[in-house]
C-alpha positions as CSV (number, residue, x, y, z in Angstrom):
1,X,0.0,0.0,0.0
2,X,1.3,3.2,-0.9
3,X,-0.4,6.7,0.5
4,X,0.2,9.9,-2.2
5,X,-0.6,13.1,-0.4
6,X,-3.6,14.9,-1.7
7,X,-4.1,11.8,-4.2
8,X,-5.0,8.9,-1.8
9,X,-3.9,5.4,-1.2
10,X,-3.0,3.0,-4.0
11,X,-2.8,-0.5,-3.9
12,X,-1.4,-3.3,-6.2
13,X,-2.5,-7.2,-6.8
14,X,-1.7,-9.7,-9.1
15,X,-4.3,-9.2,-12.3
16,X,-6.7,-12.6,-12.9
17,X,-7.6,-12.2,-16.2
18,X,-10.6,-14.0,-15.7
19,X,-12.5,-12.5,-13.4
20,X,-10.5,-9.0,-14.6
21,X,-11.5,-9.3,-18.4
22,X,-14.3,-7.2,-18.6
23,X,-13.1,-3.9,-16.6
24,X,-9.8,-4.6,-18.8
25,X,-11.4,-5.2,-22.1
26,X,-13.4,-1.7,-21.4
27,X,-9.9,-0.1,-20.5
28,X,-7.9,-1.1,-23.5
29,X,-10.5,-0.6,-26.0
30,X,-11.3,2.9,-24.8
31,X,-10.3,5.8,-27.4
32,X,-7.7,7.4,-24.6
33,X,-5.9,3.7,-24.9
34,X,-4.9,4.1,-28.5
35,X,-1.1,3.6,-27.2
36,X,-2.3,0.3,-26.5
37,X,-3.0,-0.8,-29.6
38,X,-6.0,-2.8,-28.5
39,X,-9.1,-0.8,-29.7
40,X,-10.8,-3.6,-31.6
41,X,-10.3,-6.4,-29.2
42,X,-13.3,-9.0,-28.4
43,X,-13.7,-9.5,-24.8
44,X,-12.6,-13.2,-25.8
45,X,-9.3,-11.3,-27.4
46,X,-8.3,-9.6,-24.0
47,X,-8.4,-12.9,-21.9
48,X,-6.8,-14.9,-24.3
49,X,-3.6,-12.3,-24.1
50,X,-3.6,-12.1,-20.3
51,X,-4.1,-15.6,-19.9
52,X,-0.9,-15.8,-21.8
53,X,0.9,-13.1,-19.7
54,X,-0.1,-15.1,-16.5
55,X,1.3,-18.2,-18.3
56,X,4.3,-16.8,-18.6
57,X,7.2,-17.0,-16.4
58,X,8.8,-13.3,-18.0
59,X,5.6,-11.4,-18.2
60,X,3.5,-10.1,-15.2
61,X,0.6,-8.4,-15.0
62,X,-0.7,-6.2,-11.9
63,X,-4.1,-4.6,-11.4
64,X,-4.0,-1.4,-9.7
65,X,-6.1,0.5,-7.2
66,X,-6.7,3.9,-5.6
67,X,-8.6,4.0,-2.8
68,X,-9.8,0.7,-3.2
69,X,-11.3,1.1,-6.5
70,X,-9.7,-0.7,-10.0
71,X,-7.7,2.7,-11.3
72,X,-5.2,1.6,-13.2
73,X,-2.6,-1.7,-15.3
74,X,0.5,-2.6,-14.7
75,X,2.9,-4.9,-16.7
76,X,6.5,-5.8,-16.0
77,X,8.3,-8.2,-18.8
78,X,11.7,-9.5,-18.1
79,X,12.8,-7.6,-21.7
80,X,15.9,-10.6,-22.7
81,X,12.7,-13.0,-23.6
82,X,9.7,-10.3,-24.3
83,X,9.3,-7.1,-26.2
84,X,12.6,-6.2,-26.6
85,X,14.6,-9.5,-27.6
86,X,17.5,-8.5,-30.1
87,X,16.4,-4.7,-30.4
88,X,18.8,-4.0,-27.5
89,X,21.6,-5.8,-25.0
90,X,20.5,-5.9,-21.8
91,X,21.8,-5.1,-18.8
92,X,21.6,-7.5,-15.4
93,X,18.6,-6.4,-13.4
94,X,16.6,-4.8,-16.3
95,X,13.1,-4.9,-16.1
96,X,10.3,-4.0,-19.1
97,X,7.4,-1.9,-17.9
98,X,4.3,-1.3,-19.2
99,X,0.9,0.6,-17.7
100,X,-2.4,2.2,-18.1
101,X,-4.7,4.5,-16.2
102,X,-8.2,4.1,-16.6
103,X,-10.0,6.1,-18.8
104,X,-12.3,8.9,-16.4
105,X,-14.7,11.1,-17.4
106,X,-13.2,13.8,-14.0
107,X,-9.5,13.3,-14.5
108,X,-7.5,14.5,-11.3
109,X,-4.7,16.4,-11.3
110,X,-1.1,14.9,-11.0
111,X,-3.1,11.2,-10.8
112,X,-1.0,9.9,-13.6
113,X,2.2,10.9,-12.0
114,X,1.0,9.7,-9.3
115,X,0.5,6.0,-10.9
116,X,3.6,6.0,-12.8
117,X,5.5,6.5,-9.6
118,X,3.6,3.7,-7.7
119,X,4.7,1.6,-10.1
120,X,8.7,2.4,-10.0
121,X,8.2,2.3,-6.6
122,X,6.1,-1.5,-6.8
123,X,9.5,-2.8,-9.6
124,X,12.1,-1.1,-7.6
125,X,11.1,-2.8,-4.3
126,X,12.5,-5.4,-6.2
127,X,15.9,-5.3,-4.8
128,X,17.3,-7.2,-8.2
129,X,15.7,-4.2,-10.3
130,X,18.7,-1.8,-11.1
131,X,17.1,-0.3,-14.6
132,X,13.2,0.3,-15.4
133,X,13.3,0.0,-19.4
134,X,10.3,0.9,-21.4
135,X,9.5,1.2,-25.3
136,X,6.5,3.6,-25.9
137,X,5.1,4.8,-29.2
138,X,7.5,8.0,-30.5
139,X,4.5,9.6,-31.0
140,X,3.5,9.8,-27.4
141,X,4.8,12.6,-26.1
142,X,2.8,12.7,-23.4
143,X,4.5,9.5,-22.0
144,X,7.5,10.9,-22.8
145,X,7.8,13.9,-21.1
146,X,5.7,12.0,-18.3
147,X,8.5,9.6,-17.8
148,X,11.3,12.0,-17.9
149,X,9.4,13.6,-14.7
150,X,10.6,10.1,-12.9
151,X,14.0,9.8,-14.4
152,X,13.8,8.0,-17.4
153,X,16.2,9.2,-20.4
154,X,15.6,8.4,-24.1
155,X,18.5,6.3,-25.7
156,X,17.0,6.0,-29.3
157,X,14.0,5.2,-31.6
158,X,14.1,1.4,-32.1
159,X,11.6,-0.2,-34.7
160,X,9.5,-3.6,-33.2
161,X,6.9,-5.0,-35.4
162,X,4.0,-2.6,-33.7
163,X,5.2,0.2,-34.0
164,X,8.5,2.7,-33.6
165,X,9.4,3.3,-30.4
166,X,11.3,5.3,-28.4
167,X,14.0,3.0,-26.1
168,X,14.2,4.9,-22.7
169,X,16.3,3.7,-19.0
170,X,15.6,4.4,-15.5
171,X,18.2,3.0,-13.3
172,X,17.6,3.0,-9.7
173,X,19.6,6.4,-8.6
174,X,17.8,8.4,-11.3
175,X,14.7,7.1,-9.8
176,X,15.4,7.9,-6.5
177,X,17.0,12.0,-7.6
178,X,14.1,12.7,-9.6
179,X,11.4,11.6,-6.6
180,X,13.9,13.6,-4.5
181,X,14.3,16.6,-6.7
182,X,10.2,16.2,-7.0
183,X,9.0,16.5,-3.3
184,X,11.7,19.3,-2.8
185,X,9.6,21.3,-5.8
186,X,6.4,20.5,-3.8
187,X,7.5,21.7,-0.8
188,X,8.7,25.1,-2.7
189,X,12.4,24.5,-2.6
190,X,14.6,24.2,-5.3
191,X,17.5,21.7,-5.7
């Protein structure tokens, strides 16, 4: 359980995808989900691929809540046997991170930050993470300047079969200065 101030408590749980299908199917097929590249999926479509990610033994999947209520996805993928096999060379301790906030109708301010850093804090508890690697769309800027905001730096565009994406590391200690350098801004301090 972790408490954001002004935000709420979050919470994080392994994902069934059978008895999570439905809120998940509504999720991914959602307009604001384009990045997920799900839109037409049948209900039948959406379990069959996270019945596959709980089959596998390099590809997790995490339901996540705020204040008790299903708010957001999270994926982690050990990237040397999923997404990212020969498009990079991995490092020990790499992990591949996906997520997804809900779509709402009364977005809240700062709630996607929030989320994003719920789950670097949920893969860096981890103590064999050392880098948080992720591949989004390089048309999604929002994500981008999103996951600079929690240390992340952009390497370069790689193309996967999907789409072209844009290869960005977090390692541990950018993590940790960019939360730091965060709460000193909310507090009205500079670095």
């Amino acid at each position: 359980m972790s408490t954001r101030p002004g935000l709420g408590t979050f919470t994080v749980r392994p994902l069934d995808p059978l008895s999570d299908a439905e809120l998940l199917h509504r999720w991914v097929t959602h307009p604001k989900a384009e990045y997920w590249m799900m839109q037409g999926a049948r209900l039948q479509d959406v379990e069959r691929e996270y019945m596959g990610i709980a089959a596998s033994e390099h590809h997790h999947a995490y339901l996540g809540f705020h204040d008790g209520e299903p708010a957001f996805l999270m994926e982690k993928y050990d990237p040397r046997y999923i997404e990212l096999v020969g498009l990079y060379e991995p490092e020990p301790g790499d992990v591949g991170m996906h997520f997804l906030v809900a779509p709402t109708d009364r977005p809240i301010r700062g709630f996607t930050k929030a989320v994003i850093t719920v789950v670097m804090d949920e893969l860096f508890a981890d103590p064999r993470t050392r880098r948080v690697v992720v591949e989004p769309d390089v048309t999604n800027t929002a994500v981008h300047a999103l996951n600079k905001t929690v240390g992340f730096v952009a390497a370069r565009e790689i193309d996967k079969p999907e789409k072209r994406a844009l290869l960005s590391f977090c390692t541990r200690e950018q993590y940790l200065t960019a939360r730091g350098a965060a709460v000193l801004a909310a507090q009205g301090v500079s670095p």
